[in-house]
N, C-alpha and C positions, 0 to 999 in steps of 0.2 A: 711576537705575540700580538700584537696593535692590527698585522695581518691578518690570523687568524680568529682572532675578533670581528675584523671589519668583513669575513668571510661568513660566518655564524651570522652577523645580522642580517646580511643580505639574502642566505637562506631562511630564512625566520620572515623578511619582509616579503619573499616569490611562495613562501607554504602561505602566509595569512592572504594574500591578496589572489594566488591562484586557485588555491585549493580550498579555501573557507572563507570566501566570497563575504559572508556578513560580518567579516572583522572591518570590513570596511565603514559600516555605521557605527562603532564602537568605536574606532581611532577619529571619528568628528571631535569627540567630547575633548576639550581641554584638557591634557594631562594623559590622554590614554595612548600609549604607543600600539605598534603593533604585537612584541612580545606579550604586553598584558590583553590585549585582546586577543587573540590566540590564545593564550592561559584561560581566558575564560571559557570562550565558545569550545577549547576541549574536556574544560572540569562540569560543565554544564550539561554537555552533548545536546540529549533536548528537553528543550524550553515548557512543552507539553507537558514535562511530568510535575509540575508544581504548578498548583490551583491557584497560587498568585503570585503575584511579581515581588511581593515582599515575602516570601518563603524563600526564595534565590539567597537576600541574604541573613534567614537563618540558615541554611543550608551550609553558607560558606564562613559562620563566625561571625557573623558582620551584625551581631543584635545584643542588645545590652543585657547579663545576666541579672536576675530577678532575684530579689530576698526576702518573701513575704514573710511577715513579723506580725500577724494584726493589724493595725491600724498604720502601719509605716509600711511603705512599698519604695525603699530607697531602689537607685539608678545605679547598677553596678557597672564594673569595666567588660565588655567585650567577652562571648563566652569564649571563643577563641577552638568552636569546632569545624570541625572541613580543611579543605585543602590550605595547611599553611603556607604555601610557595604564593598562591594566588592571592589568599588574606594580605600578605604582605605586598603586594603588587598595588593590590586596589588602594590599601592603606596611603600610599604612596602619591597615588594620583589624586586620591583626596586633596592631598595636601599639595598637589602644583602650583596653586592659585600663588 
């Protein structure tokens, strides 16, 4: 099993670096492997269709849900829409530090 494992990554590291060239600026980041960039740049596709770089991650879950009450706007947990495989990926490297 440890083989075929160590065979999956290897594919996974020759598709992110041959064939989607800009997972290479995403695995600079501390914590970011190639699996998760490649997760991205394929749930993404392109970058053009959202007017700004913080729609990315409401798109992908990544923004705090909202409970407006009046005069109290408490900070909820994560609304947890878009791709779960990737949400949990990023989640992750958040937290490499």
């Amino acid at each position: 099993m440890s083989e075929q494992i160590r065979e999956l990554e290897n594919k996974i590291e020759t598709l992110a670096h041959e064939t989607y060239q800009e997972t290479a600026l995403l695995t600079q980041v501390p914590g970011v492997g190639s699996l998760t960039a490649l997760a991205y740049v394929l749930t993404i596709e392109d970058p053009s269709r959202f007017s700004r770089a913080r729609a990315v991650g409401s798109y992908l879950g990544l923004r705090p849900r909202q409970d407006d009450s009046g005069a109290q706007k408490p900070q909820l947990h994560i609304t947890k829409a878009g791709d779960k495989f990737l949400r949990h990926l990023l989640v992750e490297c958040a937290q490499y530090c």
